[in-house]
N, CA and C atoms as a LAMMPS dump frame, in Angstrom:
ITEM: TIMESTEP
0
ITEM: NUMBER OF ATOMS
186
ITEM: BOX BOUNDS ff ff ff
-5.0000000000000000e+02 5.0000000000000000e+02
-5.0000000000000000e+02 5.0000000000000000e+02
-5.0000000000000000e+02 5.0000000000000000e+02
ITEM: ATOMS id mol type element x y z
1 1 1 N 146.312 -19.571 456.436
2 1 2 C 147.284 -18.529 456.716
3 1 3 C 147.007 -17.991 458.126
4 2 1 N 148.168 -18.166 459.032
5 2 2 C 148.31 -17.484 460.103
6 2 3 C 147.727 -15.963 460.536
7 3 1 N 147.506 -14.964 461.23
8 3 2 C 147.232 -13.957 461.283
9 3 3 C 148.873 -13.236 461.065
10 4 1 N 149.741 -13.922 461.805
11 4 2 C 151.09 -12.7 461.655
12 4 3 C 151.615 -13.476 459.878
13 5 1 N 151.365 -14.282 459.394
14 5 2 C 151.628 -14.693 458.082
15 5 3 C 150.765 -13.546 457.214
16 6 1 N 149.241 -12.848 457.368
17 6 2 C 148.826 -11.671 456.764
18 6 3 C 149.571 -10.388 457.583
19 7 1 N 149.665 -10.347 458.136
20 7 2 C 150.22 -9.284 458.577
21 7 3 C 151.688 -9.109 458.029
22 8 1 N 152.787 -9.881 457.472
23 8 2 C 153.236 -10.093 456.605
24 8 3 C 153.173 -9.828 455.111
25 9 1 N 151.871 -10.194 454.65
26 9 2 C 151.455 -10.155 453.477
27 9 3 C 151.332 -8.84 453.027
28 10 1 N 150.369 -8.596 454.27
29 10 2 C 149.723 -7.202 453.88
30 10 3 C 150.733 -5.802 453.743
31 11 1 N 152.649 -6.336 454.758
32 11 2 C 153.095 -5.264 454.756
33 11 3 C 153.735 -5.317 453.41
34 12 1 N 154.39 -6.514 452.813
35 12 2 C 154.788 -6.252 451.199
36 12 3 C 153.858 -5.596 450.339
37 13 1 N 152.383 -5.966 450.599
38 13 2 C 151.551 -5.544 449.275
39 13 3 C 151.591 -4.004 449.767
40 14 1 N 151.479 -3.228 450.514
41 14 2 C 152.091 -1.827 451.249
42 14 3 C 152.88 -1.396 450.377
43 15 1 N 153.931 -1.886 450.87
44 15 2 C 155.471 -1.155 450.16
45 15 3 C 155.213 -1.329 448.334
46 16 1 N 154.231 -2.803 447.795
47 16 2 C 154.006 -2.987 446.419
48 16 3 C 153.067 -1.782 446.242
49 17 1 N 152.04 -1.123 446.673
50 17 2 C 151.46 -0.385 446.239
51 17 3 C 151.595 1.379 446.728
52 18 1 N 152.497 1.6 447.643
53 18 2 C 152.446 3.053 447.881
54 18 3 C 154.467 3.285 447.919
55 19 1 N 155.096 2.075 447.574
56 19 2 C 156.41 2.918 447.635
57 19 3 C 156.964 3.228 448.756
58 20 1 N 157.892 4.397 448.421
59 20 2 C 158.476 5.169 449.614
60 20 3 C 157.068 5.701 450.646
61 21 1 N 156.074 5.958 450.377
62 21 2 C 155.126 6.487 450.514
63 21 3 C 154.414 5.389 451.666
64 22 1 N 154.668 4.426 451.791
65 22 2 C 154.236 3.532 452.417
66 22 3 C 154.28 3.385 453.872
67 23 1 N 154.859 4.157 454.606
68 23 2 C 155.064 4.265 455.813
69 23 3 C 154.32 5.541 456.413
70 24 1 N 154.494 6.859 455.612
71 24 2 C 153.691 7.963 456.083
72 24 3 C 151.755 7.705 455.386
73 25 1 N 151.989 6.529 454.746
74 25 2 C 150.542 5.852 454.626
75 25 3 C 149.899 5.429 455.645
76 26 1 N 150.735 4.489 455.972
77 26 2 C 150.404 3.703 457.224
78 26 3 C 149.954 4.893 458.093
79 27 1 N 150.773 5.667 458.438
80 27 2 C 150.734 6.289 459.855
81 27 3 C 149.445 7.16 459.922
82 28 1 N 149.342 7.639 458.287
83 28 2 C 147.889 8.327 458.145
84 28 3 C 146.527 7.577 458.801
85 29 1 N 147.012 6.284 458.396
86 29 2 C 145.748 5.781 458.384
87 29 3 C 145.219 5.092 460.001
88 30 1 N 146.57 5.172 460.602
89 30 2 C 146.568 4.846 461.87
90 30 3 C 145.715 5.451 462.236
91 31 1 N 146.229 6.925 462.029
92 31 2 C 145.566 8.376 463.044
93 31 3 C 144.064 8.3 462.514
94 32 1 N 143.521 7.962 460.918
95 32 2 C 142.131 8.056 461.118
96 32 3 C 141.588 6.831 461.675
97 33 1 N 141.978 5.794 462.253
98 33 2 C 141.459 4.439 462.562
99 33 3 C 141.334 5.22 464.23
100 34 1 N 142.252 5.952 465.091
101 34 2 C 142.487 6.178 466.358
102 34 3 C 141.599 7.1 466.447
103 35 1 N 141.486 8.301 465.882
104 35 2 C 140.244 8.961 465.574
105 35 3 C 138.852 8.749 465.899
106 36 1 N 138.297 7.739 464.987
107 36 2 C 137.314 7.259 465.158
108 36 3 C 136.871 5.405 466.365
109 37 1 N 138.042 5.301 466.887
110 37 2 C 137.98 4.909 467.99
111 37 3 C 138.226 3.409 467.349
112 38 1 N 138.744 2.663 466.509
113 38 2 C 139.187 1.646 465.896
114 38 3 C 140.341 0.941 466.68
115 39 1 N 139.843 0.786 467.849
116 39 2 C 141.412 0.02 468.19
117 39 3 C 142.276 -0.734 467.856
118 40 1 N 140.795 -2.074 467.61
119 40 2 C 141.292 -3.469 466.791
120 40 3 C 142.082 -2.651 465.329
121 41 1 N 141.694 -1.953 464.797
122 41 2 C 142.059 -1.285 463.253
123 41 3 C 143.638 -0.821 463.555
124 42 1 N 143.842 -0.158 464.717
125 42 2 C 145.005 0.588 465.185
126 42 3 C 145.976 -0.24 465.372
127 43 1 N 145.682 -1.076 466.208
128 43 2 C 146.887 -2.49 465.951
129 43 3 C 147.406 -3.369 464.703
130 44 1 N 146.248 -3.409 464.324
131 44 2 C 146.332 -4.174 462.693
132 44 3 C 147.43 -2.817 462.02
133 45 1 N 147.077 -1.97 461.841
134 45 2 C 148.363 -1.379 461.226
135 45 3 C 149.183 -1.092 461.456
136 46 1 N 149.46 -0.639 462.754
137 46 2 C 150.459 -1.036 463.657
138 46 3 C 151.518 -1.991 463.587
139 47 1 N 150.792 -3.106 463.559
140 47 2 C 151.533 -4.49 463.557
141 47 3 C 152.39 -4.669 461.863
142 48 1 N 151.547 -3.995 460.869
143 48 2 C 151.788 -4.149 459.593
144 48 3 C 152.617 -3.148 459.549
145 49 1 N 152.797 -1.48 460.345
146 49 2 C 153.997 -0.568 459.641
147 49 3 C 155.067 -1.439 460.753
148 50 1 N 155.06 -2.143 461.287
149 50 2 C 156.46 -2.555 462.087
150 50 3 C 156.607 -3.871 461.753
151 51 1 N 156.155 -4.502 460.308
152 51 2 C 156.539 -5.443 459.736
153 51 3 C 157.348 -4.332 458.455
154 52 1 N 157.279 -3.931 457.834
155 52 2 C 157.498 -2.989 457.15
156 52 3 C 158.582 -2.568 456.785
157 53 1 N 158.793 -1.819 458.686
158 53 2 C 160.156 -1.534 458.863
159 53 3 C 161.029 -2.384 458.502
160 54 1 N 160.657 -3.679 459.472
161 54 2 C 161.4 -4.947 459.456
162 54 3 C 162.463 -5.064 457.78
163 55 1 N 160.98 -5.413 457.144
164 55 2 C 161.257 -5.56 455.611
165 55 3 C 162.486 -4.387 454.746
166 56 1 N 161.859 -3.241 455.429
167 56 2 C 163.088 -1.903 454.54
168 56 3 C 163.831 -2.296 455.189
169 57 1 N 164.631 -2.325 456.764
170 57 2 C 165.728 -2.262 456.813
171 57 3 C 166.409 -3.148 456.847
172 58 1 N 165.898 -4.344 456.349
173 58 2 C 166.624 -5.517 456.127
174 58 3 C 166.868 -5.525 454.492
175 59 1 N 166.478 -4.88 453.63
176 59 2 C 166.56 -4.96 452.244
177 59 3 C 165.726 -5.941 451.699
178 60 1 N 164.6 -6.562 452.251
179 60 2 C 164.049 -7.752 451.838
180 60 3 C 162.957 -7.095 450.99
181 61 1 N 162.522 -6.24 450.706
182 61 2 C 161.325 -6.163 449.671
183 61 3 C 161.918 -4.942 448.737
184 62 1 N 162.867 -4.585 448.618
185 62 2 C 163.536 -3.41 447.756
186 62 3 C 163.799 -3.782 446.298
């Protein structure tokens, strides 16, 4: 599996485990990854809430 093929993965299992909730998740977790100086961490979710989007506003994981 590719890296943007998990990054993929990881944004369905997201939306499978927090819902509507899944985006102000993400963003939480951004801010404690940026916080503590996680860059590599900051992109990785990053990359996963703007797969996400992708997914809601296309109707593909609803």
């Amino acid at each position: 599996m590719t890296p943007d093929q998990e990054r993929w993965a990881e944004a369905i299992a997201m939306h499978r485990m927090h819902g509507d909730r899944a985006v102000p998740w993400l963003a939480e977790r951004v801010g404690e990854l940026a916080l503590i100086g996680d860059e590599a961490g900051v992109g990785r979710f990053r990359e996963i809430a703007w797969r996400l989007e992708q997914l809601t506003t296309q109707g593909s994981v609803e």
